[in-house]
N, C-alpha and C positions, 0 to 999 in steps of 0.2 A: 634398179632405180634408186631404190633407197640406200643412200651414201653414209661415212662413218660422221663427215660432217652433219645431215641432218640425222644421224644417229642421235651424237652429241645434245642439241637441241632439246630431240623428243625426252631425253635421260633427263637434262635439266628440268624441262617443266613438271616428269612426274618426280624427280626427288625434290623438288621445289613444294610442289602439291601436296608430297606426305608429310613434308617440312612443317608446312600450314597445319596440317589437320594432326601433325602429333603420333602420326602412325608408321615407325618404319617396319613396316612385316614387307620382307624379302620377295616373298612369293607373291605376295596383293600388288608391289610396284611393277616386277615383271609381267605379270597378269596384264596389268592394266599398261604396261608401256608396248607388247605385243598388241594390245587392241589398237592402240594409236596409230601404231605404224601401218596396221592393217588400213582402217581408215585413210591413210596415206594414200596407198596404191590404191583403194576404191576409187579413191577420187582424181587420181592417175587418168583411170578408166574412164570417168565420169565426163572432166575435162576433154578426153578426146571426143565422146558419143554429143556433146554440145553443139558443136561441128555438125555433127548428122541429124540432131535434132531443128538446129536452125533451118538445114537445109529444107530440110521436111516441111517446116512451116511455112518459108516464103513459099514452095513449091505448092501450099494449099490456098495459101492468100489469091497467088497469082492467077489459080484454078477456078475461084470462086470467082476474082473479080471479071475473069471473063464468061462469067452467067448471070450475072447482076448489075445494075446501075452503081455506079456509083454515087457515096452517100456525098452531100456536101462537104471540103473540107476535107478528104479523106487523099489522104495520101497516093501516090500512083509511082511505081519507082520501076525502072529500066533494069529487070534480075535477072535475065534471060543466063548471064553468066554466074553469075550465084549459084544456079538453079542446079547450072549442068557444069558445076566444081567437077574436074573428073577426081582430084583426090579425096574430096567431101565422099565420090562414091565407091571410090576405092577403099577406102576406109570404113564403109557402112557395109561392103562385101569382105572385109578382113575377120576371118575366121574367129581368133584370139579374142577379138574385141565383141563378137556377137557371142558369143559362148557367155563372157561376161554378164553382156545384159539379158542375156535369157536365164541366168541364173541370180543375177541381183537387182533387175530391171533396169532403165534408163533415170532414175534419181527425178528428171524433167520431168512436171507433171501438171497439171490442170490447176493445179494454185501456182502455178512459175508463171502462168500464158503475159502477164504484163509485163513481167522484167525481162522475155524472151523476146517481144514482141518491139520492146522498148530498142533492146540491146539489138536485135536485129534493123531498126529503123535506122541507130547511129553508125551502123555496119556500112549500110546501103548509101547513107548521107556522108559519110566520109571522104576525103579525098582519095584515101586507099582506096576505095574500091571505084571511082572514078579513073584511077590511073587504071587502074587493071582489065575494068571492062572496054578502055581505049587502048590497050595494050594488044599485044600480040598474044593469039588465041593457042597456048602452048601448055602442056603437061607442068612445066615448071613454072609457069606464071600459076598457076589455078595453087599448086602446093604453095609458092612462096606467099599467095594472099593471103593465104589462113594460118599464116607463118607471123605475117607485120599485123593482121587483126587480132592475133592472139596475145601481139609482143604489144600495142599502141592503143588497141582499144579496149580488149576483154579485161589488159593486166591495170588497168586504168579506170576502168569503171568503176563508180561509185558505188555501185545495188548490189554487184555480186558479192561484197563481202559481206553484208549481213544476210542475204541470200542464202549463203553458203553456212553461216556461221549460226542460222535459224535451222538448218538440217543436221547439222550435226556437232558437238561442242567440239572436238576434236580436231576442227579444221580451220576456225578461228584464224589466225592471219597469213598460216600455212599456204594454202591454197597459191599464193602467189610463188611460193616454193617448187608447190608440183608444178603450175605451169610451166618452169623451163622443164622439166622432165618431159611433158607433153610436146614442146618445140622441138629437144632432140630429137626425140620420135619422128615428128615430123620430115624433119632432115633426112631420117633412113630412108623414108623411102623414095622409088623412084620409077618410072612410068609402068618398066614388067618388074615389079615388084609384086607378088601370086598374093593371094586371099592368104595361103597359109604364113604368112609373115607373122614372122612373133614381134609380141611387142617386150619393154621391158621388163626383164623381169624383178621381182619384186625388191631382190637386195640386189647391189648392184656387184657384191663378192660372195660367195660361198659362206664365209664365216662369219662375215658381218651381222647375220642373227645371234649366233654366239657373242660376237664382240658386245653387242646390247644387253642381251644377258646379264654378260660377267659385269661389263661395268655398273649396272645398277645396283649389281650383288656388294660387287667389293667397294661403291661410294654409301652403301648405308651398312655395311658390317663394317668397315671403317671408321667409321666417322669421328666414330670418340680417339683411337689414334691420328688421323686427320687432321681435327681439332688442337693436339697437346702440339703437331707442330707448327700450325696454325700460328698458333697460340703465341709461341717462343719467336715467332720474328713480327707480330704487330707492337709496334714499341708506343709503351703510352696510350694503348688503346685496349678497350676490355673485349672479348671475342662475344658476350652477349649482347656488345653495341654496333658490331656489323649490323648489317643492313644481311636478311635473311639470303636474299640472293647471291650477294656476291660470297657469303659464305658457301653456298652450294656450289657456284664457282670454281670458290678454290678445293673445297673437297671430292669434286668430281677429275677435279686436274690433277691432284695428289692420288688419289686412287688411281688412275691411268698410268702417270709415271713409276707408280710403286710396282705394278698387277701384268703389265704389260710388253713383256722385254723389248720385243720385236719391233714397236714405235717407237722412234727416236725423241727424244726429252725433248727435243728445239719444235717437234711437229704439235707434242701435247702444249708447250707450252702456247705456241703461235695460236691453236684451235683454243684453247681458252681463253686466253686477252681478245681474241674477237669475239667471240659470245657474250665475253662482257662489256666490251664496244659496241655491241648492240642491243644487247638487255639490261644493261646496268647506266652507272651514272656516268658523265663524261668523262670522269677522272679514276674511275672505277677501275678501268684494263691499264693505267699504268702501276697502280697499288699491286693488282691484286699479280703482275707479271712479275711483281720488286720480288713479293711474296714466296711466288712458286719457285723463282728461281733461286731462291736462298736456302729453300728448303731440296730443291733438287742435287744443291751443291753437297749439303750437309749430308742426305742419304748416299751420296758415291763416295763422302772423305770418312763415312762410318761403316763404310762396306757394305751397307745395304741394298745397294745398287750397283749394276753393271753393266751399264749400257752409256752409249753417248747420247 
């Protein structure tokens, strides 16, 4: 699941973060950028059991209201297909996914019941789920609704980001990240698709734990050579008057081209001008690309490099 692009990401924020607090200890950043990424895939898991949890509720809602009056004013919504998602319960009998929550529970808890309740109403009131309970009653309509409510409503909601971001610091704007990981999921499966389906697993390459690693490693025992070539192509600019990010930036870019053979110079570079196109200032990813590419130039015409 977890990709080298949001490898990239999670390395930024903690060499970002040590940047701040003034502490580059080696083994503290790895520590703590293994824990994020962890959080990552929890929340992987988390994302999908929301699905089973909504289910679960309108299933009890609809339970009660047929044993009681209704209150004034109180809602009354046509779930009959909600209710009986067959992927919602395919999902809720997927092995992989129940192992999880009975060893780190289901996150959904008795102080969520109003933003669940909330989030389930706009479900319900949606055109999507309009179309779909007037739809044709078919294994792939039931998956693809919880496909567009995940893509149009859940990644849209207002609540769940501080929802999310009140249970755990770590998940902060992310979350919108794991959801597509949760959609391709989605996608795998398909009507005999067994309980024992695996879901993704947690890197999405073999090495890519490794590749997290090194690069934290070698962008903070770097830094001060990083810096000197940093340094030598900002013209008229002092490297104490960057702006802290885009320095980390470019010193996560320069360690990768340097540490890395096997990645091609044009892929580090491209993966970094977008991270700074989207974390930095609008003019930020064509600086800091002028940058890396001068310096990428300069390490292959002094032999320190040998790679395209």
């Amino acid at each position: 699941m977890i990709n080298r692009v949001l490898i990239r990401v999670k390395v930024l924020q903690i060499v970002y973060s040590y940047y701040q607090k003034g502490d580059l200890d080696v083994r503290g950043a790895q520590k703590e950028l293994l824990r994020s990424l962890q959080k990552l895939y929890d929340l992987y898991h988390y994302l999908l059991l929301l699905i089973t949890v909504l289910t679960d509720m309108e299933q009890k809602r609809a339970d009660a209201q047929l044993h009681r009056y209704l209150s004034v004013g109180e809602k009354v919504f046509d779930s009959e297909r909600f209710i009986n998602n067959r992927f919602a319960e395919q999902l809720r009998q997927n092995e992989a996914l129940q192992h999880f929550a009975n060893k780190n529970g289901y996150l959904w808890d008795d102080g969520d019941q109003v933003f669940l309740r909330n989030l389930s109403f706009k479900i319900l009131e949606s055109p999507i789920y309009k179309e779909y309970s007037k739809g044709p009653d078919t294994y792939e309509a039931d998956r693809n609704f919880w496909r567009r409510v995940l893509d149009k409503i859940v990644n849209t909601d207002e609540e769940i980001d501080d929802v999310l971001e009140e249970k755990c610091i770590y998940w902060n704007s992310d979350w919108a990240i794991v959801l597509t990981f949760v959609e391709k999921t989605i996608r795998r499966f398909e009507e005999s698709t067994p309980v024992t389906q695996p879901l993704l697993p947690m890197f999405a390459q073999e090495d890519d734990k490794l590749f997290a690693m090194d690069l934290v490693r070698f962008a903070i025992q770097g830094k001060e050579s990083s810096d000197v070539l940093i340094e030598e192509y900002i013209q008229n600019w002092d490297i104490e008057r960057l702006s802290t990010l885009d320095l980390c930036v470019m010193e996560l870019g320069v360690a990768e081209i340097r540490n890395f053979p096997s990645i091609p110079i044009v892929v580090s570079l491209n993966e970094y001008v977008e991270l700074a196109r989207y974390y930095s200032t609008p003019k930020s990813f064509q600086f800091i690309n002028g940058i890396l590419d001068a310096i990428a130039i300069k390490l292959k015409a002094d032999g320190q490099l040998f790679k395209n």
